[in-house]
N, C-alpha and C positions, 0 to 999 in steps of 0.2 A: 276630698281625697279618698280612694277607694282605700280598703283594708292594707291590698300587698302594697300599695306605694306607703303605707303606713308605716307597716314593719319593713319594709326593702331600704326606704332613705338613712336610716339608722344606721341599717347595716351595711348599707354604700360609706359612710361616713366613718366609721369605725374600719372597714378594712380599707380605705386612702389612709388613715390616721397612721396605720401601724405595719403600712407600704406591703405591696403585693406578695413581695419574697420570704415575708416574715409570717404572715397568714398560710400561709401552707405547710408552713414548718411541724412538725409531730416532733421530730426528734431532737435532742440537742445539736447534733450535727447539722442538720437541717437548717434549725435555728442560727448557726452559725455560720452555715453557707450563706445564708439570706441576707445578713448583717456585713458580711463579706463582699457579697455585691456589691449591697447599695455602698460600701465604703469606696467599691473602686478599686480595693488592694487583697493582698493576702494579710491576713491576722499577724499579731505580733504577739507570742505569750508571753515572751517576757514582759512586751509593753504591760500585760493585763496584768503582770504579776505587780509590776510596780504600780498599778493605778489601785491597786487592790490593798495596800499598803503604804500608800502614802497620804497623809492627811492633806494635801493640795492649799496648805495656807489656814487650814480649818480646823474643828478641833475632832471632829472625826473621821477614820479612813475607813473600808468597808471591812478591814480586820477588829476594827474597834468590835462590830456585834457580830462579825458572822465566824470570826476565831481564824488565828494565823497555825497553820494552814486551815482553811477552810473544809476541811472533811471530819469533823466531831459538830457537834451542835454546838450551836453559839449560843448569845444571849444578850438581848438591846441594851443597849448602852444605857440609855433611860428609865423605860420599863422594865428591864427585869425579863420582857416576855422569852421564854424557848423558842430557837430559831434552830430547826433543822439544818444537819449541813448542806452546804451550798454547791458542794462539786457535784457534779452528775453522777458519777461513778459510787456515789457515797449515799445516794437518793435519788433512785430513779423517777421520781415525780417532775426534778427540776430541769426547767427548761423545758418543757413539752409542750405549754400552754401560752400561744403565745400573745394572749391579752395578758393573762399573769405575769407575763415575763416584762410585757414592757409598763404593764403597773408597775412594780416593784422597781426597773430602771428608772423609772419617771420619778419614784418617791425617794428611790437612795441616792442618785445621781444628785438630785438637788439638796439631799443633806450633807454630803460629802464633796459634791463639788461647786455647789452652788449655782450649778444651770444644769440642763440636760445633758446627756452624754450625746458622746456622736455615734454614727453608726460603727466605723471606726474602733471608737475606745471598749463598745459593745462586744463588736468581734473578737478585738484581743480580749478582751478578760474572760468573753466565753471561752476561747481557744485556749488560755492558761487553767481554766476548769478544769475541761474534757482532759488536759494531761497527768492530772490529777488522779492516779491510778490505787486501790491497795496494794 
């Protein structure tokens, strides 16, 4: 295998993983457009507000570490660690990265919900973010 099919199949791999519309994403908006698509619909923020807040059967909801309302830093429920806030408006870093972005869905979603999130549930919660204003 030559070198660029070396390094190219990875990254073939990694942008199907994490679907076309989301990989081009920079901005949260962006980011939320793309998630928007792939769901099919327009965002729900309420919906995001209540999935954001709701523990879904479990014993934590994504308020548990990231703070109700999500615009002051949080703190894990477990460890103790500092968790910047999570709105956009509040942290301009979040949401821009959109391997980071769906790390982090991939690891909270299954603490909180117990499977992945949809694209969907993604949308809304990012949409009740973004409303998230000072």
């Amino acid at each position: 295998m030559t070198r660029t099919r070396w390094i190219a199949t990875p990254l073939l791999a990694a942008a199907a993983a994490l679907g076309a519309a989301a990989i081009a994403a920079t901005t949260p908006a962006q980011m939320l457009a793309g998630y928007a698509a792939e769901a099919g619909r327009a965002p729900d923020a309420a919906g995001g507000q209540a999935l954001f807040t709701s523990t879904h059967g479990r014993e934590w909801s994504c308020a548990s570490c990231h703070g109700k309302p999500p615009t002051a830093g949080g703190r894990h429920a477990s460890t103790g660690k500092t968790i910047a806030p999570l709105a956009p408006a509040f942290d301009a870093g979040r949401f821009t990265d959109p391997a980071k972005t769906e790390k982090w869905f991939r690891r909270n979603c299954g603490d909180v919900l117990g499977r992945s999130c949809t694209a969907a549930e993604k949308a809304d919660l990012l949409a009740w973010l973004i409303s998230l204003q000072p």
